[in-house]
DRENDO-1510 file (C-alpha; in Angstrom, 1 decimal, always signed):
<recs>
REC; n; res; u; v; w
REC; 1; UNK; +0.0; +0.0; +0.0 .
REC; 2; UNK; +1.8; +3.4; -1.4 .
REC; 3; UNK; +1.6; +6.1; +1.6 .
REC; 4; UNK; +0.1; +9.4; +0.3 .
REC; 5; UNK; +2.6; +12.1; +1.1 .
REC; 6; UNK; +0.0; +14.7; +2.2 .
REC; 7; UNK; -0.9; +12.2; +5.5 .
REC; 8; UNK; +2.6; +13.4; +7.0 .
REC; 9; UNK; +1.5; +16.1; +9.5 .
REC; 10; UNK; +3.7; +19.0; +11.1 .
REC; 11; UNK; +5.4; +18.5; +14.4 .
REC; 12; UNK; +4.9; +20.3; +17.9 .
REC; 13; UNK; +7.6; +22.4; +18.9 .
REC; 14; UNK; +7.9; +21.1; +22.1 .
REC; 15; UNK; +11.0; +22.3; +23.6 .
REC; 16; UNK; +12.4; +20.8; +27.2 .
REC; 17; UNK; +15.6; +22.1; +27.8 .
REC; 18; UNK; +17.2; +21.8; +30.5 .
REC; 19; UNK; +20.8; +22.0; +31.6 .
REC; 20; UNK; +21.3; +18.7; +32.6 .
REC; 21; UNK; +19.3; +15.6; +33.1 .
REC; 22; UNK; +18.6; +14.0; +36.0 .
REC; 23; UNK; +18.3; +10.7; +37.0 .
REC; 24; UNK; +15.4; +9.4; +35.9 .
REC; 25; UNK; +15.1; +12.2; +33.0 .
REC; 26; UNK; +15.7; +11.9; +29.4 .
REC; 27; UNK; +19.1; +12.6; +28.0 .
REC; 28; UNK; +19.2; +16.5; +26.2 .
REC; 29; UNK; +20.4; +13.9; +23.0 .
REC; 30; UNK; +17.2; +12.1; +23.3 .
REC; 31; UNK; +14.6; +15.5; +24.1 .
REC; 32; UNK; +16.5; +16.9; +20.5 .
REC; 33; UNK; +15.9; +13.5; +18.5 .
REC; 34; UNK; +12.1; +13.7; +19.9 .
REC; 35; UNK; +11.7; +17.5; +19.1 .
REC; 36; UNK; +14.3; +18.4; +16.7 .
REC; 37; UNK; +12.7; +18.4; +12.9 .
REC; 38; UNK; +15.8; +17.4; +11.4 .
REC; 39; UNK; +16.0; +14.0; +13.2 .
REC; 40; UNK; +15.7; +10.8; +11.4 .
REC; 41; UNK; +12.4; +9.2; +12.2 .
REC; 42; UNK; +14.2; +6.3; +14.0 .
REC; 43; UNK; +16.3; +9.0; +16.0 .
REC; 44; UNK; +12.7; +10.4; +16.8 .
REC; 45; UNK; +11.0; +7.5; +17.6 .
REC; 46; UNK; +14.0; +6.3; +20.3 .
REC; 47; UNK; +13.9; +10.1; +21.6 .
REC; 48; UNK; +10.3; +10.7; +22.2 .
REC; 49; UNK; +10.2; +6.9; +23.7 .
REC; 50; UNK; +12.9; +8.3; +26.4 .
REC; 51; UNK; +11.2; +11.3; +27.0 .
REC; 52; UNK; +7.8; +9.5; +27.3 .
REC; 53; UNK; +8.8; +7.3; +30.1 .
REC; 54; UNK; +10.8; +10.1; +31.8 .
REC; 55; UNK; +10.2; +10.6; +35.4 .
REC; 56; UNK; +10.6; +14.0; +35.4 .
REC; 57; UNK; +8.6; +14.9; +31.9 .
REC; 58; UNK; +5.4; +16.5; +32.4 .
REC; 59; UNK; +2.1; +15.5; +30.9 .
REC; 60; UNK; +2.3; +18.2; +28.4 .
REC; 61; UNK; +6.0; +17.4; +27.6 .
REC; 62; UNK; +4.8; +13.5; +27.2 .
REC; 63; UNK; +2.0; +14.6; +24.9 .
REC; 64; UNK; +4.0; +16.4; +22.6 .
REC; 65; UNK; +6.3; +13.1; +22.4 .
REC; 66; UNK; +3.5; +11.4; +21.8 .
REC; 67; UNK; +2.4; +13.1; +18.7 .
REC; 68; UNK; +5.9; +13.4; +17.7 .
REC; 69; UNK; +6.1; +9.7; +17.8 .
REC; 70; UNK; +2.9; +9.3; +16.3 .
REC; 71; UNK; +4.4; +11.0; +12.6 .
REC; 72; UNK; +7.8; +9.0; +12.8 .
REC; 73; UNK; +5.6; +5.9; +12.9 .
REC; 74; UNK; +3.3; +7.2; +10.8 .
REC; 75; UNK; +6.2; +7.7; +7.9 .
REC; 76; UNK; +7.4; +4.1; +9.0 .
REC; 77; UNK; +3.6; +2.9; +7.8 .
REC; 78; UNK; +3.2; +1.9; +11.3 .
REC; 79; UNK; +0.0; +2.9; +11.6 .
REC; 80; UNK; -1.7; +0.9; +14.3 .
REC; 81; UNK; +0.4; +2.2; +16.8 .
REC; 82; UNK; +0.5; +5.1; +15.3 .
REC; 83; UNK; -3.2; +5.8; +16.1 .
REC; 84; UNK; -2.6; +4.8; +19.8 .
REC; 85; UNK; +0.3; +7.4; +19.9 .
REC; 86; UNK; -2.4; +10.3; +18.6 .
REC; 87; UNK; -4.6; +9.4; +21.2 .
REC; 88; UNK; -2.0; +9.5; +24.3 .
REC; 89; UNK; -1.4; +12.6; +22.8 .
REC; 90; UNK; -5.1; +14.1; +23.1 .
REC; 91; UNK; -5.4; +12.8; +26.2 .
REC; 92; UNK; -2.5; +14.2; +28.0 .
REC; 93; UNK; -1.8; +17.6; +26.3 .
REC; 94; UNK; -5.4; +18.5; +25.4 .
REC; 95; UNK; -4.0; +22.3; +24.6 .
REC; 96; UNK; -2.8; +20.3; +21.6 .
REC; 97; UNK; -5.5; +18.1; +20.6 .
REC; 98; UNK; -6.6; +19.7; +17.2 .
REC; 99; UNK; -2.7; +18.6; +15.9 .
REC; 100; UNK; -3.4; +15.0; +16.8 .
REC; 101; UNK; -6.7; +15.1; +16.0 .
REC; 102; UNK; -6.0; +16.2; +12.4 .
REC; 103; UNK; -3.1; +13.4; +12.7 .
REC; 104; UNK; -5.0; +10.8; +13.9 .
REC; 105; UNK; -8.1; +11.4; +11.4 .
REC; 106; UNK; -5.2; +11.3; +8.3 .
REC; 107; UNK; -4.2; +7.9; +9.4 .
REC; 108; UNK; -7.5; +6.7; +9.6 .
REC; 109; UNK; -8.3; +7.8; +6.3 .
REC; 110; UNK; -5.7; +6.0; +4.9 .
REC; 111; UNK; -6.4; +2.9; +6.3 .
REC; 112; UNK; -10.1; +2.7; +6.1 .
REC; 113; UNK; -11.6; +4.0; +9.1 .
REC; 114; UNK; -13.3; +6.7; +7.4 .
REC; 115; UNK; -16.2; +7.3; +10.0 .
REC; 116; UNK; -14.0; +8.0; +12.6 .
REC; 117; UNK; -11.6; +9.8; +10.8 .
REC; 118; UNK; -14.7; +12.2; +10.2 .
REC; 119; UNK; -15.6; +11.9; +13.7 .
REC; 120; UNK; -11.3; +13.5; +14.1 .
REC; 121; UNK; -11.3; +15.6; +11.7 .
REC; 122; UNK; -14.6; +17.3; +13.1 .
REC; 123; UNK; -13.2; +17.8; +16.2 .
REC; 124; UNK; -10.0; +19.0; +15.2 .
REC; 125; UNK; -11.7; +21.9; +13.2 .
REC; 126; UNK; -14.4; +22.7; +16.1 .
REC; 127; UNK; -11.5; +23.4; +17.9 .
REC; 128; UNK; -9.3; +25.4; +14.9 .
REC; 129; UNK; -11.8; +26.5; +12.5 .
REC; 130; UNK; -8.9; +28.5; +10.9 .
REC; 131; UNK; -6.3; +26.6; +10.8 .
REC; 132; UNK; -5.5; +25.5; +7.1 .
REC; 133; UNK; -4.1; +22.1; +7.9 .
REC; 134; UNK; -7.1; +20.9; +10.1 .
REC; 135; UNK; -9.1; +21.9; +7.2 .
REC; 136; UNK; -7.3; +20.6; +4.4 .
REC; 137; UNK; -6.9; +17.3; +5.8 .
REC; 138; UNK; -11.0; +17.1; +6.4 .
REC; 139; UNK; -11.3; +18.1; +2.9 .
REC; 140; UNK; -8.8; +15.4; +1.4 .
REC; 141; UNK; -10.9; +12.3; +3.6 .
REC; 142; UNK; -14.3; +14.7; +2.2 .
REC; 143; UNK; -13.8; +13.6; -0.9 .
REC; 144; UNK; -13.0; +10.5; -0.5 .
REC; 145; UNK; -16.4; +10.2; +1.2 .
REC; 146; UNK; -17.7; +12.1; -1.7 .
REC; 147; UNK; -19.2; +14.8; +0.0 .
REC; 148; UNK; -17.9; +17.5; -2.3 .
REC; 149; UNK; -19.6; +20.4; -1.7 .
REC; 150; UNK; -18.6; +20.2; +2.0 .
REC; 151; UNK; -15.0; +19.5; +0.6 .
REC; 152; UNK; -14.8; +22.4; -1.3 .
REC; 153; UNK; -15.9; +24.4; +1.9 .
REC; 154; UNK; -13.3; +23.0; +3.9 .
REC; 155; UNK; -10.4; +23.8; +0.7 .
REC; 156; UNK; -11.6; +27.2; +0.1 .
REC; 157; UNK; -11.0; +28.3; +4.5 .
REC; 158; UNK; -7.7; +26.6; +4.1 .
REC; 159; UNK; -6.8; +28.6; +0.9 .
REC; 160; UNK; -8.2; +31.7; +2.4 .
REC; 161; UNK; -5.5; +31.3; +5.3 .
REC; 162; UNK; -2.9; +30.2; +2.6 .
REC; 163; UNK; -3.9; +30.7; -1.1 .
REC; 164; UNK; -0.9; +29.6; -2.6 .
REC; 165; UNK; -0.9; +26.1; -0.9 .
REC; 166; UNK; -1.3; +23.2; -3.9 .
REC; 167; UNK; -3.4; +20.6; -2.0 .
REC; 168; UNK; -6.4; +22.7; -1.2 .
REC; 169; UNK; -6.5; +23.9; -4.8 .
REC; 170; UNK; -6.1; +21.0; -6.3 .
REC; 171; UNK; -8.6; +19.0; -3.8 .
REC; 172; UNK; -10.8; +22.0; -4.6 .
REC; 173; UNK; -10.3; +21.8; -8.0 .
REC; 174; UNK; -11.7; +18.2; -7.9 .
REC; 175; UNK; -14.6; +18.9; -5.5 .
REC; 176; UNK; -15.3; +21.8; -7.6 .
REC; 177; UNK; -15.5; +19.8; -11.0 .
REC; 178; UNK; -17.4; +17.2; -9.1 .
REC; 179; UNK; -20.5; +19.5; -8.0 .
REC; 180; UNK; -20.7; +20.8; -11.8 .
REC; 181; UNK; -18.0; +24.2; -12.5 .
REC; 182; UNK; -15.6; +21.7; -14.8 .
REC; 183; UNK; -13.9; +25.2; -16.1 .
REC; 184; UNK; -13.2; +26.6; -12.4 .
REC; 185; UNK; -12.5; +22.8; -11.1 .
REC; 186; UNK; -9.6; +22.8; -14.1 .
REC; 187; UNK; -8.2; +26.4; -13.8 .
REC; 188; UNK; -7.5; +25.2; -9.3 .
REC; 189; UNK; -6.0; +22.3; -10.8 .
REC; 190; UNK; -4.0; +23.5; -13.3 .
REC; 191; UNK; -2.9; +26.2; -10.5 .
REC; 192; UNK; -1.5; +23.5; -8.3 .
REC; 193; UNK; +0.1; +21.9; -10.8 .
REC; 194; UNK; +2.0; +24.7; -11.6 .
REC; 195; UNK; +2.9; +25.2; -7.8 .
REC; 196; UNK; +3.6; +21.4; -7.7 .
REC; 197; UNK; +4.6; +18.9; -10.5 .
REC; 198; UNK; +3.8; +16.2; -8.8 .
REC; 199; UNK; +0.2; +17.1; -7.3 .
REC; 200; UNK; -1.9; +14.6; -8.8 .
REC; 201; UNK; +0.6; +11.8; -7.1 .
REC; 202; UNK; -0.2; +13.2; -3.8 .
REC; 203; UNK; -4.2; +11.9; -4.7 .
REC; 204; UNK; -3.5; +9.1; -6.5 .
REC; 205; UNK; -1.8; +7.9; -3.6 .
REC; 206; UNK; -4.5; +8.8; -1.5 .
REC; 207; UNK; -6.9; +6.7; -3.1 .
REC; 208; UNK; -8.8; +9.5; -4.5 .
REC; 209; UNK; -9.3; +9.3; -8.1 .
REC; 210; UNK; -8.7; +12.2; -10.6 .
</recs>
């Protein structure tokens, strides 16, 4: 099964440091490899474990490790535990449950579990109605659910936020061409392409046909 590029969601900056760690604590090595975007995802995976079963990490900290987790398994198509990982994370850092909302809903898209990715994705943007990402990703699992005039809702508040962004004009593109404007639904499409090569590869791999 090919893993459609547009599931890997954004990181928390989550930053710990400290001077030194004490017993107990995750190494400053190990809080960089969980936080730091330029890690490998095996690097991430081994940090944010340490810093997750820390003694001196706080439920916040061990929430953000969580969802950082979460995407390094997610890019290793590990996506059962993946979706456990997304869920630690609402539960203990629920300032940041929109981010593994959105994450968690993309990985159950992807595998199947299209009613409670909804259920996610609904939550996520009840709780960041502006925030492009939570929208785009509800839009992307929208049309594979075929509800395209909601789909094209969701694209056109993420492209409000950021209009330049490929996905949401290419997945509004489609949802447009699907509820009947074929010459608006090809002039979004042909916009993303020109912003990204490759765009149509992000859908195909989603399962979403073109």
């Amino acid at each position: 099964m090919k893993r459609a590029r547009w599931l890997v969601m954004l990181l928390v900056a989550a930053a710990l440091g400290v001077a030194a760690a004490p017993a107990g604590a995750a190494t400053q090595k190990q809080q960089a490899w969980c936080f730091d975007d330029a890690a490998t995802d095996e690097q991430r995976i081994a940090g944010c474990t340490a810093v997750i079963s820390s003694a001196t990490a706080s439920p916040a900290e061990r929430g953000a490790a969580f969802l950082n987790r979460g995407v390094a398994l997610t890019n290793r198509a590990e996506f059962g535990r993946a979706v456990e990982d997304f869920g630690e994370a609402i539960r203990l850092n629920p300032a940041e449950a929109a981010i593994a909302l959105s994450n968690r809903c993309a990985v159950r898209a992807m595998v199947g579990q299209l009613e409670p990715a909804l259920r996610d994705c609904d939550q996520a943007v009840a709780l960041t109605p502006d925030d492009p990402q939570a929208r785009a990703v509800r839009g992307m699992l929208l049309l594979k659910l075929g509800e395209f005039r909601r789909a094209r809702e969701d694209f056109d508040a993420a492209l409000a936020e950021v209009p330049d962004d490929a996905l949401s004009l290419f997945g509004r593109g489609l949802a447009r061409r699907a509820t009947g404007d074929t010459a608006g639904g090809t002039a979004d499409m042909e916009a993303a392409r020109a912003l990204a090569a490759d765009i149509d590869s992000y859908f195909l791999d989603s399962g979403i046909s073109i």
